[in-house]
C-alpha positions in Angstrom: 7.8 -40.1 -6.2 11.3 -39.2 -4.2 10.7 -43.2 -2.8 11.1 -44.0 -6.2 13.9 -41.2 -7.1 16.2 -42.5 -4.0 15.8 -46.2 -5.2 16.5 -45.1 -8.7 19.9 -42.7 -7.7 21.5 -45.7 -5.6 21.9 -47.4 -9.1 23.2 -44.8 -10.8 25.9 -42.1 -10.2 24.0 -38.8 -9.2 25.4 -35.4 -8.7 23.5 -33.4 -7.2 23.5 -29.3 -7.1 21.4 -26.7 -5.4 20.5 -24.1 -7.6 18.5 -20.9 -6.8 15.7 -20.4 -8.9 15.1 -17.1 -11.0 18.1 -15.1 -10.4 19.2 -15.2 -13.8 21.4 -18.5 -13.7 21.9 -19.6 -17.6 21.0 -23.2 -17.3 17.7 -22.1 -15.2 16.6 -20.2 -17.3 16.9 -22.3 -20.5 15.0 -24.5 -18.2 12.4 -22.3 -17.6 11.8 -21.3 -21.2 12.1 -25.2 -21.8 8.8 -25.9 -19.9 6.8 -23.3 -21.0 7.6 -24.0 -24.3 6.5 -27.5 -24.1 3.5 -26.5 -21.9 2.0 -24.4 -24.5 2.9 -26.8 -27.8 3.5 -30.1 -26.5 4.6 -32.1 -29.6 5.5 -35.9 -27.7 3.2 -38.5 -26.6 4.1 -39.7 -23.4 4.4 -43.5 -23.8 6.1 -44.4 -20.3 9.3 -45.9 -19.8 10.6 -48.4 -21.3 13.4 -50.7 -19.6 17.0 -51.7 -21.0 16.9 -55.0 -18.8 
């Protein structure tokens, strides 16, 4: 997986940012409820990627 995530990053511009987890950051947290929200009533199918090129 982070083979694939460098190769993919050197064709695209990537910013990355550190952030701590559970502290109470806003965007974390969103994350957070994000997830377990779609853990417990997953509505998509996952049907892969599908390329541009």
């Amino acid at each position: 997986m982070w083979k694939r995530l460098d190769e993919e990053s050197q064709r695209h511009k990537v910013n990355w940012q550190w952030v701590k987890s559970h502290v109470g950051h806003f965007e974390n947290e969103r994350c957070d409820e994000l997830a377990r929200h779609a853990a417990e009533k997953p509505i998509y199918s996952d049907e892969g990627y599908k390329s541009n090129n």
